[in-house]
C-alpha positions as CSV (number, residue, x, y, z in Angstrom):
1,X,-11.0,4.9,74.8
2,X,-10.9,8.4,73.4
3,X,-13.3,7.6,70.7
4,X,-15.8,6.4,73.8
5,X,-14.9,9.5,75.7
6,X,-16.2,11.8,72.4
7,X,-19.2,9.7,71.7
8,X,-19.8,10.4,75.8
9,X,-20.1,13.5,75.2
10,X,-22.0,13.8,72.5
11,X,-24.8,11.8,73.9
12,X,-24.2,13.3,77.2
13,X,-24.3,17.2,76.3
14,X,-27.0,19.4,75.8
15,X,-27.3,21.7,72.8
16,X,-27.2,25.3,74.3
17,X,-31.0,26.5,75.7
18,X,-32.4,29.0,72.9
19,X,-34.8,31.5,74.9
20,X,-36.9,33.3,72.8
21,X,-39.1,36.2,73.8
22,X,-41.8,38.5,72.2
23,X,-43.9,41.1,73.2
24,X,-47.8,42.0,71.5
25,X,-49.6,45.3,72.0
26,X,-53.0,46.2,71.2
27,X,-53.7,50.0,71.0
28,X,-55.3,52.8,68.9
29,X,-53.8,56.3,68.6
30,X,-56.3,57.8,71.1
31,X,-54.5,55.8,73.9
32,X,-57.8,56.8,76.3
33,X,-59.9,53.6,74.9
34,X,-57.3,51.4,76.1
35,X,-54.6,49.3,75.6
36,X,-53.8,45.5,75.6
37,X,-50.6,44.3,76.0
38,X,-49.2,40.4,76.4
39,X,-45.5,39.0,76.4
40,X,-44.0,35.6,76.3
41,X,-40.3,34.9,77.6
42,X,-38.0,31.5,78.1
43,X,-39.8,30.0,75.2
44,X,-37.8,27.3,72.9
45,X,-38.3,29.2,69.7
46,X,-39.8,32.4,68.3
47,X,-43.0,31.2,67.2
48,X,-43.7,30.2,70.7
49,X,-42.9,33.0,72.8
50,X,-44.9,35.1,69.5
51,X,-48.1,32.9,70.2
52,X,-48.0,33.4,74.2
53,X,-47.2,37.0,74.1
54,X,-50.5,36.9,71.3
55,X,-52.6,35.0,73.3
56,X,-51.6,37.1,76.2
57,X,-53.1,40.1,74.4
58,X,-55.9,38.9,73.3
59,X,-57.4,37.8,76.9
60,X,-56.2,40.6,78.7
61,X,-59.5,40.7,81.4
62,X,-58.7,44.8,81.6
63,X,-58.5,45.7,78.0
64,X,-61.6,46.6,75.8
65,X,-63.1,43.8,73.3
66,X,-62.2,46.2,70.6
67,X,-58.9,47.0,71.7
68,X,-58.1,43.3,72.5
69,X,-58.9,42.4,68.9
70,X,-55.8,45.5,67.6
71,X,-53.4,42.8,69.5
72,X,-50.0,42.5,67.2
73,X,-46.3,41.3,67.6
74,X,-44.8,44.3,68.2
75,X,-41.2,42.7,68.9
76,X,-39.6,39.6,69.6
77,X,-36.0,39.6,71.8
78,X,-33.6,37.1,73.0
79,X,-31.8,37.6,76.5
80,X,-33.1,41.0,76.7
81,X,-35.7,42.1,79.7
82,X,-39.6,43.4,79.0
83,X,-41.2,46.5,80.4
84,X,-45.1,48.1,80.4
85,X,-45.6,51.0,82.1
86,X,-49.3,52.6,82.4
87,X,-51.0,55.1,84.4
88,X,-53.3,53.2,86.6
89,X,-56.1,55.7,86.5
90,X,-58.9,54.2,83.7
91,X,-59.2,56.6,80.9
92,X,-56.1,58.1,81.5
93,X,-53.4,58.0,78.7
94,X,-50.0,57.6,79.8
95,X,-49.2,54.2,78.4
96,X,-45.3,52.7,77.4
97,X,-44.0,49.4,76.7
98,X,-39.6,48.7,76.1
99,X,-37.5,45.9,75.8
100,X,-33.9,46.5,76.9
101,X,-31.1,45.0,77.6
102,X,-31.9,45.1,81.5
103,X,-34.7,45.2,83.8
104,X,-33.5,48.7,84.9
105,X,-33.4,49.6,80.8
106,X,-36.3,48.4,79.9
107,X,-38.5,50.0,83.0
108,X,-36.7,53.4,82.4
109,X,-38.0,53.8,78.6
110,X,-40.9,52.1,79.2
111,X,-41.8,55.3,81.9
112,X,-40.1,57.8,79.2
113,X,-42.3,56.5,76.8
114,X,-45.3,56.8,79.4
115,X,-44.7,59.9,80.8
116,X,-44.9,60.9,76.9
117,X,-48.5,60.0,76.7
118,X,-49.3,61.0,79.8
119,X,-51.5,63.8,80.4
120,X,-49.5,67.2,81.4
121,X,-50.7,66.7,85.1
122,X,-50.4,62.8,85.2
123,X,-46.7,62.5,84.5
124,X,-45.7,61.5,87.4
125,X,-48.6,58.5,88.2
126,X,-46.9,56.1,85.2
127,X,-45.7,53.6,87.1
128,X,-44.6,49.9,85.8
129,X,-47.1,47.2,85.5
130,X,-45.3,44.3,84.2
131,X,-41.9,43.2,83.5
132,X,-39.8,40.2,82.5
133,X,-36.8,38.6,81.5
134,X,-35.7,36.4,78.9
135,X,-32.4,34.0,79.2
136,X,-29.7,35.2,80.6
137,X,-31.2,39.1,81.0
138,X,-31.7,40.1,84.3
């Protein structure tokens, strides 16, 4: 009986969900001819979320041809939360991008790291674009 119990749960069980995340920017340093950006969360392994977040990038309608092309892996993260933050106004240059442990994280330094592009009298226009979360992150 116990030997039927273990093999029970061996067939019935699941092996713990791995969700992988990654984030892909494309940008030069004169952050005023653009910037692409794509991520990837709840993927089953790295190479997935890498080659959504990629793919992402690369078709991103708003982004310049020859900014799309820049598009890299920047970071991958497990059960951690994604961020963008841009000024909305085209050919400004407040742009920033985080992954933190939580939403709230990850949208605070991805504004820090906007407002830090941003020009003197657009600090305050950065506002979030996109966000995410991968696994367990909320």
């Amino acid at each position: 009986m116990i030997r039927f119990l273990l093999l029970a749960l061996l067939v019935f069980s699941t092996a713990p969900a791995r969700a992988e995340g990654a984030l892909a920017i494309g940008v030069t340093e004169d952050l005023a001819k653009g910037f692409s950006a794509g991520w990837g969360a709840n993927y089953p392994t790295t190479k997935d979320a890498e080659a959504a977040a990629l793919k992402r990038c690369l078709e991103e309608p708003t982004a310049p041809p020859d900014i799309r092309k820049l598009c890299r892996i920047v970071e991958t993260f497990r059960n951690r939360c994604v961020s963008i933050a841009l000024d909305p106004k085209d050919g400004e240059t407040g742009t920033g991008w985080a992954v933190g442990a939580t939403r709230e994280e990850a949208d605070r330094d991805a504004l820090a790291q906007c407002r830090r592009t941003a020009n003197p009298n657009r600090l305050d226009a950065c506002q979030v674009s996109t966000r995410g979360c991968d696994g367990s992150a909320k």
